[in-house]
N, C-alpha and C positions, 0 to 999 in steps of 0.2 A: 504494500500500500504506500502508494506517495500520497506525504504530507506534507506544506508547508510551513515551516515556523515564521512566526514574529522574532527577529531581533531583539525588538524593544520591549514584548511581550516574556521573551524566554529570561529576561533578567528576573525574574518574579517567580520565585521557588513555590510557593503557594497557590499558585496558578496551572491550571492546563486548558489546552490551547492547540487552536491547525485549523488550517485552511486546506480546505482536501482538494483530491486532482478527478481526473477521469480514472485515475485506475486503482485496481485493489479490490473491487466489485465481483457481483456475478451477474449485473444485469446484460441484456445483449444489444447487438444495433438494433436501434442508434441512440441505444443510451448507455450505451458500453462503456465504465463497469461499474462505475460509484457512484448510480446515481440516486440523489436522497431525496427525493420528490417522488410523490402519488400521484400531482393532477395531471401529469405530461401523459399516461395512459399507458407507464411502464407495467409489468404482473407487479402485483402488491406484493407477490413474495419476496421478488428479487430486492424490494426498498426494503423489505422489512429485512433482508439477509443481509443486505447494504446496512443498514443502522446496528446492527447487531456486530457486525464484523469494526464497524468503527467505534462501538463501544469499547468493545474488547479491547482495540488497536491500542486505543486513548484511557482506560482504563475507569469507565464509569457505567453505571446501570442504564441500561436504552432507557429503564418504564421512566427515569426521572428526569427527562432531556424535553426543553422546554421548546417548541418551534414554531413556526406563525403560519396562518391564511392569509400570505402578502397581498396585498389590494394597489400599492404606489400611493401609499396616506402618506400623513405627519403624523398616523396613533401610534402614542407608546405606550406599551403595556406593564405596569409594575407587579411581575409576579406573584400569586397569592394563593391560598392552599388549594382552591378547587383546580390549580391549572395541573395537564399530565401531557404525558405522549401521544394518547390517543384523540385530543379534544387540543386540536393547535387553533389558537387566536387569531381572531381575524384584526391585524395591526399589522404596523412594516417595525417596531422597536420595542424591545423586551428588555427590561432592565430588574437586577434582583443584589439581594446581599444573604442570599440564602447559599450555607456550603452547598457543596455537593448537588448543584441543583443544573445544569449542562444548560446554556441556552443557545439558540443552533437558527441562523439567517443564510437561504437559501438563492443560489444566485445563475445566472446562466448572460451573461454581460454586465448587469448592476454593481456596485458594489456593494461591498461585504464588509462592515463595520464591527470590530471587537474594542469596546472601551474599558478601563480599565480605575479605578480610584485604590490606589494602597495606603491610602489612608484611613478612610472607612472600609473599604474592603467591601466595595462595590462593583458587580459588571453588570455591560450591557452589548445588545447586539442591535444592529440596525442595518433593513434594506435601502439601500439610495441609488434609485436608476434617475434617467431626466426628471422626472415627476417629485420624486423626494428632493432631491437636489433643491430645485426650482422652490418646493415648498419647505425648506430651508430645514429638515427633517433633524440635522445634526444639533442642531436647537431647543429642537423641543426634548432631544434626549439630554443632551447638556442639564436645561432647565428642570429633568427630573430628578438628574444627579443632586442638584444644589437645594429644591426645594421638598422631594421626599426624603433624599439620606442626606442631608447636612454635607454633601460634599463642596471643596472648591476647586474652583476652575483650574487652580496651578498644578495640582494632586493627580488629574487626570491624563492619561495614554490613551494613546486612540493609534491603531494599524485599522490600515484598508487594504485589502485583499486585490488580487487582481480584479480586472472588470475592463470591458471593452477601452480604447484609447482612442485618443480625436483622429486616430490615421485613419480609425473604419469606421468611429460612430459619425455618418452622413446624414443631414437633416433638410426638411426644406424650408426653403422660405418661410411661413408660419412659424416655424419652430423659433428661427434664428430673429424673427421679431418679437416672439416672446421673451428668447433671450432679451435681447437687448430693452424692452420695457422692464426687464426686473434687474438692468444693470448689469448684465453678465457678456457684456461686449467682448472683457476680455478673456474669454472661454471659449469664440466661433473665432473661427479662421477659414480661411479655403482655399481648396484644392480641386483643381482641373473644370474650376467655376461653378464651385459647389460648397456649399457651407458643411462645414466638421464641430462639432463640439465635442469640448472637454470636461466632462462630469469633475474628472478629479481636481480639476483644477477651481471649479466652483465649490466643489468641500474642502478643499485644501482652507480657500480666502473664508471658509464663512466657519472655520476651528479657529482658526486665527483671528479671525476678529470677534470672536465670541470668549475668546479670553484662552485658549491651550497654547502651552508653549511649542514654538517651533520644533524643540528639540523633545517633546513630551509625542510628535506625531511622525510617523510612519506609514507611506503611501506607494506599496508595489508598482512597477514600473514596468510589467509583464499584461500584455493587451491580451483579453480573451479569446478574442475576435481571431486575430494574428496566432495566438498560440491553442487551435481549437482542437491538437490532437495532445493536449494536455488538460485543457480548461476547454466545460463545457459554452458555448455560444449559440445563443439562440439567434443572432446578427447570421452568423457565418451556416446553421445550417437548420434550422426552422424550427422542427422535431428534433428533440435534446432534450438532454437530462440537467438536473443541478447541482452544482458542488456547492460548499456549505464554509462558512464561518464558524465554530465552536470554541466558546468559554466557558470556564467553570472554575469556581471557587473551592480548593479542595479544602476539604473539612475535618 
């Protein structure tokens, strides 16, 4: 099983963590082999073998892995006893101070957000495709840091996972006028008379100015799109599986 680590994340002994690949699974094309999503119309056995197999890999119970009914919101969801494995929340950001408790954002170009507070000894996870982006997503989980667990802004790490790059994510016109009414001019570029946007670079500027240190943020530099027989893409091939974000507080 190929996993990725966080750098900035692996400093953290009390922590586990990975950004997973396409491989290591048993699903088959064309969602070969890890992939951790139901609605894409894989056999539910092969995600449940898949979830099981990266329990084990990462060493926590599947039943207690917390993961969401992504929609492209701003909801963030503060973990609380009725949530489980089988009953995933319909939000894009799940945040907890609960050990042992896995929370797992699911991605296929989007990015893939692990937050981190070791101070309180808080995580959280968050989906940010165009839409979260745009709806400034990485804020509203910020703001739950601060105003449910007494966290501060300085305390916190944030890694993003791969996720499509401005070389393939192409948009049109509407898009790139959206952009630019919500101030994100410096995000589209183009290429071959075409407008490109960069997600990362709009979560980059809105952790930054929401108060996370430069050096507290870590943002992969590996495009989905570009890298799709590693990382699943929904850009690059339609029907696909999703690889996943996972954090968790050991206990």
């Amino acid at each position: 099983m190929q996993l990725i680590k966080s750098n900035l994340l692996n400093n953290f002994k009390n922590l586990t963590h990975a950004f997973t690949t396409r491989e290591g699974g048993v699903s088959q094309k064309p969602y070969n082999s890890l992939n951790l999503a139901w609605h894409v119309e894989d056999e539910v056995r092969h995600v449940e073998m898949n979830h099981e197999l990266l329990a084990k890999e990462l060493g926590y119970d599947k039943n207690r892995l917390i993961h969401m009914k992504q929609i492209h919101s701003d909801i963030v969801h503060v973990v609380n006893e009725d949530d489980n494995f089988h009953m995933p929340i319909t939000c894009d950001a799940l945040i907890t101070n609960k050990p042992n408790t896995p929370l797992m954002v699911m991605v296929a170009d989007c990015s893939p957000i692990l937050f981190y507070d070791d101070v309180q000894k808080v995580i959280a996870v968050a989906h940010a495709g165009r839409a979260g982006a745009f709806q400034n997503i990485v804020q509203k989980v910020l703001d739950a840091f601060v105003h449910e667990f007494g966290s501060k802004l300085e305390n916190i790490f944030v890694s993003i996972g791969a996720s499509i790059g401005k070389c393939c994510y192409e948009v049109g016109d509407e898009i790139y006028e959206v952009a630019c009414g919500n101030k994100f001019e410096y995000a589209m570029s183009q290429k071959n008379e075409r407008w490109h946007l960069d997600v990362g670079a709009i979560l980059e500027s809105q952790l930054l100015i929401f108060g996370i240190k430069k050096e507290h943020l870590e943002i992969s530099q590996e495009c989905s799109c570009c890298k799709s027989e590693t990382y699943f893409s929904y850009r690059k091939s339609g029907v696909t599986g999703r690889f996943a974000g996972v954090i968790l507080l050991n206990g």
